[in-house]
C-alpha positions, 0 to 999 in steps of 0.5 A: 083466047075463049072469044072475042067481042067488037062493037064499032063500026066495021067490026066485021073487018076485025072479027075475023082475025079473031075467029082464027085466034080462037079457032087455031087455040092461039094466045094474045102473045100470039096476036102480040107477035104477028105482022100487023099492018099498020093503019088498018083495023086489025092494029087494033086487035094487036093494040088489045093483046099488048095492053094485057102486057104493056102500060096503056101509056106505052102502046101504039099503033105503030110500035 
């Protein structure tokens, strides 16, 4: 990852899983493969790195 952009409310809640992606030289395979719990903001952030890889049609927040 070079960086990451959010523009939503609460934003600040995601942004930091981010800053440690890129901080930490990680990839969004990396972000597809980590625990995210679900029904929270960062599910987000997983949901946009599987998309890279996935059909949008296929993704969920639960999966």
């Amino acid at each position: 990852m070079l960086g990451l952009h959010i523009l939503a409310p609460e934003a600040g809640d995601v942004l930091q899983e981010g800053v440690l992606a890129v901080k930490h030289g990680l990839s969004y395979q990396d972000l597809t493969e980590t625990y995210h719990p679900c029904l929270t903001l960062a599910v987000g952030v997983r949901l946009v790195a599987q998309a890279l890889d996935t059909e949008i049609k296929r993704l969920s927040c639960c999966a």
